[in-house]
VOPAGU-2260 file (C-alpha; in pm, 1 decimal, decimal comma):
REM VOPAGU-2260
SITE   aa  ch    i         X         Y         Z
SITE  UNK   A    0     960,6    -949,3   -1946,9
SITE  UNK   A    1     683,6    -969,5   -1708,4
SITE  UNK   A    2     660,2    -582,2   -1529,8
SITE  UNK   A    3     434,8    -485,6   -1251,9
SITE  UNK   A    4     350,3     -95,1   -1176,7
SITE  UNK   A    5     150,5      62,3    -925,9
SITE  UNK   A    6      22,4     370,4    -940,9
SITE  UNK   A    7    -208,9     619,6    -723,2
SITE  UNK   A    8     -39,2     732,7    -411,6
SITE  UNK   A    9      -4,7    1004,1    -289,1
SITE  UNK   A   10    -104,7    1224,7      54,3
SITE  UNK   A   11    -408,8    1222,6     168,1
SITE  UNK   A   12    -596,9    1361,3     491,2
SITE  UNK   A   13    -746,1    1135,7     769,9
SITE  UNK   A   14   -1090,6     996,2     627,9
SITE  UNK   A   15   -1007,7    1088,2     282,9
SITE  UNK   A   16    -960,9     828,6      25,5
SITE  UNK   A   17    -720,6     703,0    -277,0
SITE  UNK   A   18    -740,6     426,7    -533,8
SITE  UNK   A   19    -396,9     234,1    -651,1
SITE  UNK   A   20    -370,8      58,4    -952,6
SITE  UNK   A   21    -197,2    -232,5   -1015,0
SITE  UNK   A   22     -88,0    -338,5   -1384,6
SITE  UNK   A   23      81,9    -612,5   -1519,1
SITE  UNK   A   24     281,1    -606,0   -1835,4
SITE  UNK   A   25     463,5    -843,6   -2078,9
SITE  UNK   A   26     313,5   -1163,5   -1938,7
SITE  UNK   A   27     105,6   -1399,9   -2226,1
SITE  UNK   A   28      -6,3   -1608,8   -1892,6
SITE  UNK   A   29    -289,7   -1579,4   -1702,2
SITE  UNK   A   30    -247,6   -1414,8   -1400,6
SITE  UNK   A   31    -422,5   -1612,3   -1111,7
SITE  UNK   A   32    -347,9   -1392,5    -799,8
SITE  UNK   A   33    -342,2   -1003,6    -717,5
SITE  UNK   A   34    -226,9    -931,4    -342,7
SITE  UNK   A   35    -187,2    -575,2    -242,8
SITE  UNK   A   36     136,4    -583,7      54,1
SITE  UNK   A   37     174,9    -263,1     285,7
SITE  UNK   A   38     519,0    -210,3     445,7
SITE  UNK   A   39     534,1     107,6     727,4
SITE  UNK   A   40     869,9     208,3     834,7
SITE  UNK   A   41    1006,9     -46,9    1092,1
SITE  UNK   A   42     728,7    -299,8    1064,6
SITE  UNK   A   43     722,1    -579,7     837,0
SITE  UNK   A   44     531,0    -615,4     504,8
SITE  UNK   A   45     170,8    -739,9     553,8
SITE  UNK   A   46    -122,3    -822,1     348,7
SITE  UNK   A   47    -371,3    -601,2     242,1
SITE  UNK   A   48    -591,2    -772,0      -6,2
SITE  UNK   A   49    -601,0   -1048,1    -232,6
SITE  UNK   A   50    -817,6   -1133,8    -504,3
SITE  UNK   A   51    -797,9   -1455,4    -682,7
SITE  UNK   A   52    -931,5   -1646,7    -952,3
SITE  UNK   A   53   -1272,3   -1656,1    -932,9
SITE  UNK   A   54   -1226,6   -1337,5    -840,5
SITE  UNK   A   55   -1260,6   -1450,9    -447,2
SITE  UNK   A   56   -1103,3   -1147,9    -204,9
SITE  UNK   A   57    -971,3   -1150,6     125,7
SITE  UNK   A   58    -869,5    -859,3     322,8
SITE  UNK   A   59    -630,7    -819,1     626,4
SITE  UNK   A   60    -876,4    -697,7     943,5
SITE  UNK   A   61    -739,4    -363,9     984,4
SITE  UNK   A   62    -874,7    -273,8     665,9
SITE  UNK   A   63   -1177,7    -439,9     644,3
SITE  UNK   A   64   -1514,7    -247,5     581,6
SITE  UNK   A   65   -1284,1       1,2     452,7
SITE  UNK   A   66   -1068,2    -114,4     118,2
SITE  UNK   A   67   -1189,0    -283,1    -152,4
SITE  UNK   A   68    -982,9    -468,2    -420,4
SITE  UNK   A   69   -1154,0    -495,2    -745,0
SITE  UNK   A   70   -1025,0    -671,2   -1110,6
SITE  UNK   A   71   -1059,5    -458,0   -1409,7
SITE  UNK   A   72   -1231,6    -615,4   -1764,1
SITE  UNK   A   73    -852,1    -635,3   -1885,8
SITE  UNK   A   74    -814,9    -886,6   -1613,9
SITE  UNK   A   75    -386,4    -780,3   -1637,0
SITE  UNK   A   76    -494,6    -522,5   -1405,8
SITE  UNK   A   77    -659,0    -434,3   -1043,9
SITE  UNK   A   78    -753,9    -145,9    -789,2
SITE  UNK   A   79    -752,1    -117,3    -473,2
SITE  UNK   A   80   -1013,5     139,2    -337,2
SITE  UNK   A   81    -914,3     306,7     -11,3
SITE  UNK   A   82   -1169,4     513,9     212,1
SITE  UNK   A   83   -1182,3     650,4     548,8
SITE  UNK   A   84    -794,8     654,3     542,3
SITE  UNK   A   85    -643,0     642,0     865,8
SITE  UNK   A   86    -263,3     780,2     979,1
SITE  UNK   A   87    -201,8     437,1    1057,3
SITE  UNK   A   88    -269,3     309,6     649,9
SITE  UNK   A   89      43,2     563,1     591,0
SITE  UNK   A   90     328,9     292,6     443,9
SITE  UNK   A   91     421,4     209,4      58,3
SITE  UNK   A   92     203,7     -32,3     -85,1
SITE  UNK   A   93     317,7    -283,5    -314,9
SITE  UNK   A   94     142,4    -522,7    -578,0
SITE  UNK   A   95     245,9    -894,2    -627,7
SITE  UNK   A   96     108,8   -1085,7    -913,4
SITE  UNK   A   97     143,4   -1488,8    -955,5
SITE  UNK   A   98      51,8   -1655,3   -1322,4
SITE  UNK   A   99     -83,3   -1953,6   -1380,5
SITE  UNK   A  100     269,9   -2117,1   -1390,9
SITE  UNK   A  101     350,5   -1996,4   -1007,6
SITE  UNK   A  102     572,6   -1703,0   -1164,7
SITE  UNK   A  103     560,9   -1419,2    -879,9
SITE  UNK   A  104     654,5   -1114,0    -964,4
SITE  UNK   A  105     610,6    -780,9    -730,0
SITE  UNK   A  106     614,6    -442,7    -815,6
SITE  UNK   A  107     795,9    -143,3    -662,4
SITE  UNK   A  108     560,9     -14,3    -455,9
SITE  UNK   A  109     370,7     333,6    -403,6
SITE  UNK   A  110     388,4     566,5    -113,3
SITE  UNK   A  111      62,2     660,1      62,4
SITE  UNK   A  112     114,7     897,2     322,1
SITE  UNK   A  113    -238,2    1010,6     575,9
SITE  UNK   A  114    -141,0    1275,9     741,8
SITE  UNK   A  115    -392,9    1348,0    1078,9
């Protein structure tokens, strides 16, 4: 069974940073695509980052300049490097994963909270 865990949130103080981890467990398939979600309270879950095969990365504009998604050696897992944290970043953060057969699978989620 194909599990997905973040890890690495926490509280943090305006312009202070945090790095989540995203690992994948139980899968034998590649896996193509990391994206990094954020939900706040009462908004909708958007996209953070992605980073694909080829390791090609695309990030959501309020966070560009300022995160960075990166792919470790093991390739089953990924970071996402937060800096000048803003109250606004405050939501939980969730990984999704797809494999090389289209199997998505999504983690549940970290809390970062950025307090001003």
């Amino acid at each position: 069974q194909v599990q997905v865990v973040e890890s690495g949130g926490g509280l943090v103080q305006a312009g202070g940073s945090l790095r989540l981890s995203c690992a994948a467990s139980g899968s034998s398939f590649a896996i193509n695509d990391f994206d990094w979600y954020r939900q706040a309270p009462g908004k909708e879950r958007e996209l953070v980052a992605s980073i694909r095969s080829g390791d090609r990365t695309n990030y959501g504009d309020s966070v560009k300049g300022r995160f960075t998604i990166s792919r470790a050696n093991a390739r089953h897992t990924v970071y996402l490097q937060m800096n000048n944290l803003k109250p606004e970043d405050t939501a939980v953060y969730y990984c999704k994963i797809t494999t090389e057969y289209a199997l998505i699978i999504w983690g549940e989620g970290t809390q970062v909270t950025v307090s001003s």
